[in-house]
C-alpha positions as CSV (number, residue, x, y, z in Angstrom):
1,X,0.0,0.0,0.0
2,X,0.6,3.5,0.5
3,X,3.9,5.0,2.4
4,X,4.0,8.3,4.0
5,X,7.3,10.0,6.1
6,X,6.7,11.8,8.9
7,X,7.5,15.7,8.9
8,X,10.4,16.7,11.1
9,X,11.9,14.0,13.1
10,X,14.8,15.1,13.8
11,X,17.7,13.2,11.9
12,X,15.8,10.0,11.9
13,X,12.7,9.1,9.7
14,X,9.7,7.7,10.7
15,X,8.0,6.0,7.6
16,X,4.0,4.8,8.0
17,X,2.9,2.5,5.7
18,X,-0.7,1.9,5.3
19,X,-1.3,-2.0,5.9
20,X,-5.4,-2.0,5.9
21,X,-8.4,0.8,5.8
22,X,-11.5,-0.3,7.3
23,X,-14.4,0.7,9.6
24,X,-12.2,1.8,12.8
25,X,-9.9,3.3,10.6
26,X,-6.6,2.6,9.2
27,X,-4.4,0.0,10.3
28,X,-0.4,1.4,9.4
29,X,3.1,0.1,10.3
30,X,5.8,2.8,11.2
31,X,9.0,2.0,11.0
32,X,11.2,4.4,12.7
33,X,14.7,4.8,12.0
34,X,16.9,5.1,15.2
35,X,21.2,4.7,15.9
36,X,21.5,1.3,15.9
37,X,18.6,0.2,13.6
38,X,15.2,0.3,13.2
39,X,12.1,0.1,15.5
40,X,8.7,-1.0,14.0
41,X,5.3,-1.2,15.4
42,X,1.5,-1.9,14.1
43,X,-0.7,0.4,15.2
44,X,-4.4,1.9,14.4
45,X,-5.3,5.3,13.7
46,X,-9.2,6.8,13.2
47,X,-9.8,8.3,9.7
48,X,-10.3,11.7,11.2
49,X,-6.9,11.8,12.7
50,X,-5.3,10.0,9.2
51,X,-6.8,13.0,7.0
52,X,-6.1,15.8,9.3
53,X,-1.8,14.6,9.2
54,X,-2.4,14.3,5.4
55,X,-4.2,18.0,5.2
56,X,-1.8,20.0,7.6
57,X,1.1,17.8,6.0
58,X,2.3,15.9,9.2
59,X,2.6,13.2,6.6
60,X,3.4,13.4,3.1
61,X,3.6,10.9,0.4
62,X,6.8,8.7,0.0
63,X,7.6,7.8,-3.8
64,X,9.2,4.7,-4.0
65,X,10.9,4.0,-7.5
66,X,10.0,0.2,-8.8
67,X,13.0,-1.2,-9.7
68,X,12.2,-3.7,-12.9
69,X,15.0,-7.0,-13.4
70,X,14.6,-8.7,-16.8
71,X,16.0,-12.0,-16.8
């Protein structure tokens, strides 16, 4: 699905990635970058709270290239 990077954190990202949308919400992964690695955790957010990061851009869109291999 859908990534999105969080808007200033510091010298570490925080990238959400949209797993699921359904009634209570979405359901996203964020996968923060830290010193020695990476932390990730599954969490739930309400639509309300989703489109209000998207609107004051909290979160913006992450474009990830597709790399194509031919055999």
């Amino acid at each position: 699905m859908k990534q999105y990077v969080v808007k200033g954190n510091g010298e570490f990202r925080t990238i959400v990635e949209v797993l699921q949308k359904d009634r209570r919400g979405y359901t996203v992964k964020m996968k923060k970058e830290r010193s020695w690695g990476y932390k990730e955790e599954v969490c739930t957010m309400s639509e309300k709270l989703f489109d209000s990061c998207i609107r004051t851009g909290y979160l913006s869109a992450l474009h990830v290239e597709k790399v194509v291999r031919s055999a």
